[in-house]
N, C-alpha and C positions, 0 to 999 in steps of 0.2 A: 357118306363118311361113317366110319366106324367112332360110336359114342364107348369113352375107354376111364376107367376110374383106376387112380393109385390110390397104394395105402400103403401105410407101413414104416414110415418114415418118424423121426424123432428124435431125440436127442441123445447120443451116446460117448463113453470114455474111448479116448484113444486105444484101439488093441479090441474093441466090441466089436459086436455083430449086428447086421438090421438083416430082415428080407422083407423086400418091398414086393407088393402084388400088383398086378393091371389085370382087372375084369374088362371084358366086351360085355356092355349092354344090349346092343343094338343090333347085332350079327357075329357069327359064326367065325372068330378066329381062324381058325385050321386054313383059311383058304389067303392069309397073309404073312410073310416077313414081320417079326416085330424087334423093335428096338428100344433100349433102353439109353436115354439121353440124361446130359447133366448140365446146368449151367450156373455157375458162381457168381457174384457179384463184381459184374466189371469184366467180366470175359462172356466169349463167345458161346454159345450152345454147343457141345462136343457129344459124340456116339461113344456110349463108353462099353455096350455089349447089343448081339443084335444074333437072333436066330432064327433059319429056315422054317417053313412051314412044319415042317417032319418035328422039328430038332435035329437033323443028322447034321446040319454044317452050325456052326458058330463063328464068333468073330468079336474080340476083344481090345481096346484099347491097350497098348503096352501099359498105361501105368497103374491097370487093375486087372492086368494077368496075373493067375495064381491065387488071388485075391477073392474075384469075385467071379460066382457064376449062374450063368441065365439058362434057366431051362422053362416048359410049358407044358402046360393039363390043357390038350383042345376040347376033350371032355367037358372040362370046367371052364372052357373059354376063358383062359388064366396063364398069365406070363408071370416069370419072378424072376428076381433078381436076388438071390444070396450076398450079402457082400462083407468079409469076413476082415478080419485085420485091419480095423478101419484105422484112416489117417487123417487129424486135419484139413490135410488138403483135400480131404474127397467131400471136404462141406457146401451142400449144392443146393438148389433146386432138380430134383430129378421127374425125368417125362417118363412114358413111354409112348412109345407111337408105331403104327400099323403099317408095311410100307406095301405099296401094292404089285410088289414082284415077291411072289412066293419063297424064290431060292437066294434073293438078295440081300445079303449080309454084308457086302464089302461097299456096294452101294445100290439106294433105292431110295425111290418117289414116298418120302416118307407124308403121305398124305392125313393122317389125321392123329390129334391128338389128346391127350390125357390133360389135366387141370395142373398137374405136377404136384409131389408131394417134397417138404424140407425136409433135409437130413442134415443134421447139425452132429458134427466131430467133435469134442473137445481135448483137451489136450492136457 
């Protein structure tokens, strides 16, 4: 399994900005799909952005299209998540995680994952 650390998460006003990071410790990015997950208090774990080994494909959650966007440094063994006009509702626990199909963004064996970092909206 790929060992994965977030950061970047913390408390923001309605209408702010965060970018959260995922490092790979432990092996070589470039050779996985990664995804970036969210999950609230009392809901389900949901994919809210997820990008190809490349970067060439992507794949976003409608309700943080335009909003928010994931791109990667394989170089720097580094995923991010920009996420811009933030809203209450997007106050979560957020993952990311490694999926072991390179081109899978719509769906994939999301095999290991990150500690998760909170991201707190207020309003």
């Amino acid at each position: 399994q790929v060992q994965l650390v977030e950061s970047g998460g913390g408390l923001v006003q309605a209408g702010g900005s965060l970018r959260l990071s995922c490092v790979a410790s432990s092996h070589t990015l470039s050779s996985y799909a990664m995804g970036w997950f969210r999950q609230a208090p009392g809901k389900e774990r949901e994919l809210v952005a997820a990008i190809s080994w490349s970067g060439t494909n992507t794949n976003y959650a409608d309700s943080v299209k335009g909003r928010f966007t994931i791109s990667r440094d394989n170089a720097k063994n580094t995923v991010y998540l920009q996420m811009n006009s933030l809203k209450p509702e997007d106050t979560a626990v957020y993952y990311c995680a490694a999926g072991s199909h390179p081109y899978g963004v719509y769906g994939n064996s999301w095999d290991s994952w990150g500690q998760g970092t909170q991201v707190t909206v207020s309003s």
